[in-house]
C-alpha positions as CSV (number, residue, x, y, z in Angstrom):
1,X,39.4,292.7,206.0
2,X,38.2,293.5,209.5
3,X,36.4,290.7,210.4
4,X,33.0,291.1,211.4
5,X,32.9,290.0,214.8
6,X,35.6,292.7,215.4
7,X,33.8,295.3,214.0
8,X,30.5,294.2,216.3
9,X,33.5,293.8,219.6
10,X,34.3,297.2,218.9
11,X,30.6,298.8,218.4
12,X,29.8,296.8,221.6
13,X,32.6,299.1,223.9
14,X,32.3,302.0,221.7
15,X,28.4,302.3,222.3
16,X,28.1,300.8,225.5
17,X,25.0,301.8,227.2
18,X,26.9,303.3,230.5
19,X,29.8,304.3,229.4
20,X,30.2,304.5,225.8
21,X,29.0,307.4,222.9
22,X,26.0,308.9,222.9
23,X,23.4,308.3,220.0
24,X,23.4,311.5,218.9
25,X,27.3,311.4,219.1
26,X,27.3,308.5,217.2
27,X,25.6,309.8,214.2
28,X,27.7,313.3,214.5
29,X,31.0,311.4,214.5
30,X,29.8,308.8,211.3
31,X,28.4,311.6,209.7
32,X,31.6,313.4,209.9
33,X,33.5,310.5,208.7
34,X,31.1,309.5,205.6
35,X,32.1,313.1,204.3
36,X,35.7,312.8,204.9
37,X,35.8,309.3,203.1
38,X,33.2,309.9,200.9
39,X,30.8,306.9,201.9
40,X,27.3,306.4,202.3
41,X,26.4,305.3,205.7
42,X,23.1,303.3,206.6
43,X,22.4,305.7,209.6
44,X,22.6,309.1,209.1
45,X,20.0,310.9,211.4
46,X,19.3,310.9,215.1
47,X,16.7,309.9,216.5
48,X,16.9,306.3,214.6
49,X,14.2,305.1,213.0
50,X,12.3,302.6,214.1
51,X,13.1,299.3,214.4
52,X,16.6,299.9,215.1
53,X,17.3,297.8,218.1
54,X,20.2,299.8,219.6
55,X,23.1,302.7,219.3
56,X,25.7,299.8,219.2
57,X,23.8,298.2,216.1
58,X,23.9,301.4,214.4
59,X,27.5,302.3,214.7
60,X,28.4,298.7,213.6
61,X,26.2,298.9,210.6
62,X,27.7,302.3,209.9
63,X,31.4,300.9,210.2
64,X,30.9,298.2,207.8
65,X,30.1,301.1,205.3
66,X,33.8,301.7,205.3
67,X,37.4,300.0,203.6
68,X,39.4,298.4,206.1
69,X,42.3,300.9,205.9
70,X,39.2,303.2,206.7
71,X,37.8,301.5,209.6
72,X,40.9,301.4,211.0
73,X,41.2,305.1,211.4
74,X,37.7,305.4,212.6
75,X,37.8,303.3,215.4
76,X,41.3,304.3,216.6
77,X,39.9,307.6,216.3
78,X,37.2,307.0,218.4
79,X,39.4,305.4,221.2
80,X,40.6,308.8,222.2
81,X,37.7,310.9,222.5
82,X,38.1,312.7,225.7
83,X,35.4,310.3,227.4
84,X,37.1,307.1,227.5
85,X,40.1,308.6,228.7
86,X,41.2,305.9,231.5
87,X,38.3,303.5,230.6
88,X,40.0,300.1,230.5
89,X,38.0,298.6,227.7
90,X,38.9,301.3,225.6
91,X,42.3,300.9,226.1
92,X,42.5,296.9,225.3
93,X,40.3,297.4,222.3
94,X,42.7,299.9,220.9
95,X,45.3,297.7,221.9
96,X,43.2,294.8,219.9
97,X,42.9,297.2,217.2
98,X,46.3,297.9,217.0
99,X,47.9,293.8,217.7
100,X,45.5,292.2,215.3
101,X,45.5,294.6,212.0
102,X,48.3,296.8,212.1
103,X,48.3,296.1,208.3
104,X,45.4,298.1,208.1
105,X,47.9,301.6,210.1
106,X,47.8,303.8,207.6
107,X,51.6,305.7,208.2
108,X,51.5,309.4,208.2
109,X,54.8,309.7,206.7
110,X,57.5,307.8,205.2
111,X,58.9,306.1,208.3
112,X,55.6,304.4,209.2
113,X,55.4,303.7,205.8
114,X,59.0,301.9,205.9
115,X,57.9,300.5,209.2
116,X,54.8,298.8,207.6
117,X,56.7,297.7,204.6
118,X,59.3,296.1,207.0
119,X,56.8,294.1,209.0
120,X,55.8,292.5,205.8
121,X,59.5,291.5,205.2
122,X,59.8,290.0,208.2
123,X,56.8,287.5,208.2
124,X,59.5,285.5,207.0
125,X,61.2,285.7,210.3
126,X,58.5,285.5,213.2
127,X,60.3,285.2,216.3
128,X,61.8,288.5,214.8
129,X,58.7,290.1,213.7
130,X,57.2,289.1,217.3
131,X,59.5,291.1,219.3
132,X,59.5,293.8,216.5
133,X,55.7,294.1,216.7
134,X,56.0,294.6,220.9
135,X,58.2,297.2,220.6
136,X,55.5,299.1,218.1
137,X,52.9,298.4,220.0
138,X,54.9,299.7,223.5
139,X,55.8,302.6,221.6
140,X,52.1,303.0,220.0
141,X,50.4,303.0,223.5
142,X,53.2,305.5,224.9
143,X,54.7,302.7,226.6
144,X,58.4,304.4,226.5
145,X,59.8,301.1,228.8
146,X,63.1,299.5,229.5
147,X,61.2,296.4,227.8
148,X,60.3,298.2,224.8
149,X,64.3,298.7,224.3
150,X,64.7,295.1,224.7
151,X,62.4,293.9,222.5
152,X,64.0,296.0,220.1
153,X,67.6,294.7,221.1
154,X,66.4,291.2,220.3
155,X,64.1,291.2,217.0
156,X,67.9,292.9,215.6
157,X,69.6,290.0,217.7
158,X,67.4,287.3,216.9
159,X,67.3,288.6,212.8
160,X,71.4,288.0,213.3
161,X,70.9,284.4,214.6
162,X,68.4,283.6,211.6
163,X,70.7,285.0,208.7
164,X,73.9,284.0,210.2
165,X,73.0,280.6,211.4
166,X,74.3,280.7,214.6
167,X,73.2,281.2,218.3
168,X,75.0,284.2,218.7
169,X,74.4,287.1,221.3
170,X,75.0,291.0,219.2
171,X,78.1,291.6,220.9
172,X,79.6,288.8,219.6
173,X,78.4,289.2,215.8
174,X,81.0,291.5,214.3
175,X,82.7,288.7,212.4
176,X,79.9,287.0,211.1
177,X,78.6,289.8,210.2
178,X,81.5,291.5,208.4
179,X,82.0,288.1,206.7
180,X,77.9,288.5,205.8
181,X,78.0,291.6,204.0
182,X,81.9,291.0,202.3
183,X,80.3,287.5,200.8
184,X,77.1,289.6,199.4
185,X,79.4,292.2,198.0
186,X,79.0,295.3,200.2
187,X,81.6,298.1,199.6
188,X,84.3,298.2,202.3
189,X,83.3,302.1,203.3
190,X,79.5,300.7,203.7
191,X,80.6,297.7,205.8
192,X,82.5,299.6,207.6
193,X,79.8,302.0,208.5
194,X,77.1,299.4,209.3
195,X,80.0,298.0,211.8
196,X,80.0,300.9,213.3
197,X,76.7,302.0,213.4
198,X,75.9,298.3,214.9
199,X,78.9,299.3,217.7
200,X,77.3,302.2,219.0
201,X,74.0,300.5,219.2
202,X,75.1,298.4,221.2
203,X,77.2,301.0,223.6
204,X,73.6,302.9,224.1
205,X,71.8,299.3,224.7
206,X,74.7,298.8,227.3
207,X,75.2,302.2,229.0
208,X,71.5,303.4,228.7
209,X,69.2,300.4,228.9
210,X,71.0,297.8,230.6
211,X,71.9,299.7,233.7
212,X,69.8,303.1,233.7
213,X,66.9,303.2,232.0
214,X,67.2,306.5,231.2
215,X,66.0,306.7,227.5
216,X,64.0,309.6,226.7
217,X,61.0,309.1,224.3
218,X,62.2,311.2,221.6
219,X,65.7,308.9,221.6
220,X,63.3,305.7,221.6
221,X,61.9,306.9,218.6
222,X,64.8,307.2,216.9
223,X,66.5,303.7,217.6
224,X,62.9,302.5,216.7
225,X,63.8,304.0,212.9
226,X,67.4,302.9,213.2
227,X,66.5,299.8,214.2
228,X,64.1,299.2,211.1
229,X,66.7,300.6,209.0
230,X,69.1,298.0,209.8
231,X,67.1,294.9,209.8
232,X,66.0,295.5,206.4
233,X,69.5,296.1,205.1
234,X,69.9,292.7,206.6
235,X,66.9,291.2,205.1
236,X,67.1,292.7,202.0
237,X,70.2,291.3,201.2
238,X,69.2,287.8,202.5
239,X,66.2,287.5,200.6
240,X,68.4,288.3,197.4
241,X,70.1,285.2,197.9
């Protein structure tokens, strides 16, 4: 669940009196999303009624009417009217949002889902997971960074060190890691491809990261996916053991 506190943290920037929704706007928006979920909200109508102390109390009242998974969406949603655009305390609460239930993400298509399903793997491996959860959350907030690529560099590199035992930087992996896969019965053609694969990771890490900084954001996405796609090769055949 989203704890309640949260929900009454985000109602609080949301509907703040200077700078946040409009009552009216408030209601609209709820409205809107008590269709599309098909929920029954306490506050439905603008003006309130009376009693009500506040526009924050009604939008948290209102969000509690809704699954996690749900208010999720809703609030994320609400980060990006146009509005808040540059408001700081938008921007950490979505950041928040985003740090302290990405279990709640819905995925819009089967990477996010894999990505989701891979986070879960790795709560088995949390210095991993950590530097796999700042990438995401770089990459979530647009945040297309030399540091984003490292972070992704080391939850693979760190993943390495855990499975393999060893203290190991990537470069120097390739015979541990051929040994890995040949001891959990990988095909030669498949370890041979992983090998590869893992090689020209590294030559991009090198030429592109390293040195220039030049990744585009399209190209981040994609070593984001390739990254996931390894590590859960590697996890799924360490957690068979």
């Amino acid at each position: 669940m989203i704890d309640n506190s949260f929900i009454g943290y985000a109602a609080d920037i949301l509907g703040d009196t200077d700078n946040g929704l409009r009552g009216s706007e408030i209601i609209r928006y709820c409205n809107e999303y008590a269709v599309q979920y098909k929920k029954q909200i306490t506050y439905s109508k603008y003006p309130f009624p009376k009693g009500v102390p506040n526009k924050r109390t009604v939008l948290a009242e209102n969000l509690r009417a809704f699954e996690p998974f749900q208010q999720f969406s809703i609030i994320k949603d609400l980060c990006t009217k146009p509005q808040f655009a540059g408001n700081g305390k938008i921007q950490e609460l979505s950041v928040k949002l985003s740090s302290q239930y990405a279990q709640f993400s819905e995925g819009s298509g089967t990477v996010n889902e894999i990505i989701q399903e891979t986070k879960h793997w790795l709560d088995k491996y949390p210095d991993v997971l950590k530097h796999y959860q700042a990438a995401l959350q770089k990459r979530e907030h647009n945040i297309y960074s030399r540091n984003l690529l490292d972070d992704l560099r080391l939850s693979l590199e760190v993943l390495m060190k855990e499975i393999f035992n060893n203290d190991k930087s990537l470069e120097n992996q390739t015979k541990d890691l051929g040994q890995f896969l040949k001891n959990n019965g990988i095909s030669v053609p498949i370890r041979n491809l992983y090998s590869t694969v893992i090689g020209k990771y590294k030559d991009y890490q090198n030429n592109n990261v390293k040195h220039n900084d030049s990744s585009q954001a399209i190209e981040v996405n994609f070593l984001i996916e390739l990254t996931t796609v390894l590590m859960r090769f590697l996890v799924q055949l360490d957690l068979e053991k």
